[in-house]
C-alpha positions in Angstrom: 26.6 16.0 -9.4 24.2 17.8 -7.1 24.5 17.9 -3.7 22.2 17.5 -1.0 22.5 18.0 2.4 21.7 15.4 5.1 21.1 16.1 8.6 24.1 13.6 9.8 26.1 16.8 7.9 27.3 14.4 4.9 26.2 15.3 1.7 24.4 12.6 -0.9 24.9 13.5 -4.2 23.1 12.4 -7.4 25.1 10.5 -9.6 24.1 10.4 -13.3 25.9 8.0 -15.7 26.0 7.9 -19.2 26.8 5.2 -21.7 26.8 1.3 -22.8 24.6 -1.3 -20.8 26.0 -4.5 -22.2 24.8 -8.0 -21.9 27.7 -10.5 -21.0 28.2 -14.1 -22.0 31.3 -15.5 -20.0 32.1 -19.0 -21.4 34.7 -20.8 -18.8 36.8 -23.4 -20.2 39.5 -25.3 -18.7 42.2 -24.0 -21.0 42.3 -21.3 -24.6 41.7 -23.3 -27.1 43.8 -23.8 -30.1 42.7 -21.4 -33.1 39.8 -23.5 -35.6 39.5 -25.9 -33.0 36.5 -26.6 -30.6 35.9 -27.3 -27.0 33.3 -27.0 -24.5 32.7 -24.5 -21.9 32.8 -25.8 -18.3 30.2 -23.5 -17.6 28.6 -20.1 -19.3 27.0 -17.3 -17.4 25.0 -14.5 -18.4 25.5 -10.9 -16.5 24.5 -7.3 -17.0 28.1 -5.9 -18.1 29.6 -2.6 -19.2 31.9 0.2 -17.8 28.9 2.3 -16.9 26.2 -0.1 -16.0 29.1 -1.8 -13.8 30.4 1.3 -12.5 26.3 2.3 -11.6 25.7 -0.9 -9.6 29.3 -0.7 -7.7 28.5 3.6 -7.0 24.8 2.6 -5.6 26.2 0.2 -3.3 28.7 3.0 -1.7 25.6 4.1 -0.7 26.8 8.2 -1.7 23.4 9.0 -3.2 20.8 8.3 -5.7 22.5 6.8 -9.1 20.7 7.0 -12.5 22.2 5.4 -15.8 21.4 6.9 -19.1 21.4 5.6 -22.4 20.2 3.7 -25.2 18.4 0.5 -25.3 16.5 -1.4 -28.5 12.9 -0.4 -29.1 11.8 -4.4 -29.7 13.2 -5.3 -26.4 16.2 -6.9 -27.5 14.6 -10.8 -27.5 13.7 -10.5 -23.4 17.8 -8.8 -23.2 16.6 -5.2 -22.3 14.5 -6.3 -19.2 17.2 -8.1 -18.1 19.4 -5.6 -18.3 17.1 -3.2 -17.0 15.7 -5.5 -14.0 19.6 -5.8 -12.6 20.2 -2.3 -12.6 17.1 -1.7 -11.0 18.2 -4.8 -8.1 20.8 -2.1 -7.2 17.9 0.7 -7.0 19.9 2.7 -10.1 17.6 4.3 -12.1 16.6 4.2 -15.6 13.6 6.6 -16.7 15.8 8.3 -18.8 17.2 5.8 -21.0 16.0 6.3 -24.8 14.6 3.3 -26.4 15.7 3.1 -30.9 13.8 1.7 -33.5 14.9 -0.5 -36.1 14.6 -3.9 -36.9 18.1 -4.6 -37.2 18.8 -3.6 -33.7 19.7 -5.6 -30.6 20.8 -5.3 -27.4 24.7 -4.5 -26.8 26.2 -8.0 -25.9 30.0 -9.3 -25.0 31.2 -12.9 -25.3 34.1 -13.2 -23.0 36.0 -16.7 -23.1 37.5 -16.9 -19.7 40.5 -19.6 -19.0 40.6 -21.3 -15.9 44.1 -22.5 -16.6 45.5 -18.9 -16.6 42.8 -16.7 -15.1 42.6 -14.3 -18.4 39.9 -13.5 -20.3 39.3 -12.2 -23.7 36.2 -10.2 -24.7 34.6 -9.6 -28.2 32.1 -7.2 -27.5 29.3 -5.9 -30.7 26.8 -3.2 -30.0 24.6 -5.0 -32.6 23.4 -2.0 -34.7 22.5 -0.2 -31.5 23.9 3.8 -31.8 25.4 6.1 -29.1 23.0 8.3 -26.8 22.5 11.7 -29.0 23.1 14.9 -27.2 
C-alpha cells in the first residue's frame, strides 16, 4: 500500500489486489430441491463474483484511493465472460492493466453456480476455475 498525501491532510493509498475474478450464476428457486430431482429457477442472474474482485469493487467505493486487481484471465476471452468481467470492475474505476491473460484451448473463465433458496435464504455455491491456473509470482 503506498501512501499519498492529499492536501485535506488524509492520505489515499493505492490498493492492489490479487486473485480470482469469478463469473457468478445465482439460480433462485422457491425451495432446495430434492436430490435427482428437477425444478425451475424463479429467476437466474449473472454477476461478476469472487473474494477479490468483490472485495476491489466494495474498497473503490470507500473512496480510500486508487484500487487495481491483478490476476489471471483466459487468452480466448472466455466466450464474451472476460469482458464482462473486466467491464464491471472497470464500472467501479478498479483497474486491470496488470492482469495476465493464459493460453490454452481448454481454458475458460472462472465461473460459480450458486442455487439460492428463497424459502430459507441460504445459498450453496459450486464454484470451477475451468482449467484456468493461479497468478505466477
Amino acid at each position: 500500500i503506498d501512501s499519498a498525501p492529499m492536501s485535506d491532510s488524509r492520505a489515499k493509498c493505492h490498493f492492489a489486489l490479487v486473485g480470482g475474478v469469478y463469473i457468478d450464476e445465482i439460480h433462485e428457486v422457491a425451495a432446495y430441491p430434492s436430490e435427482d430431482s428437477a425444478i425451475r429457477a424463479a429467476s437466474v442472474q449473472r454477476r461478476r463474483g469472487g473474494n477479490v474482485g468483490n472485495s476491489a469493487a466494495v474498497l473503490s467505493q470507500l473512496d480510500a484511493g486508487s484500487v487495481e486487481w491483478v490476476g489471471v484471465v483466459p487468452a480466448n476471452g472466455g466466450d464474451g465472460a472476460v469482458a464482462f468481467a473486466l467491464d464491471s470492475l472497470h464500472a467501479y474505476n478498479v483497474r486491470t492493466e496488470r492482469h495476465e491473460r493464459v493460453q490454452g484451448e481448454a481454458i475458460g473463465m472462472p465461473t460459480s453456480m450458486i442455487l439460492s433458496s428463497r424459502a430459507t435464504g441460504s445459498r450453496t455455491i459450486v464454484s470451477s476455475r475451468r482449467g484456468l491456473r493461479e497468478l505466477c509470482a
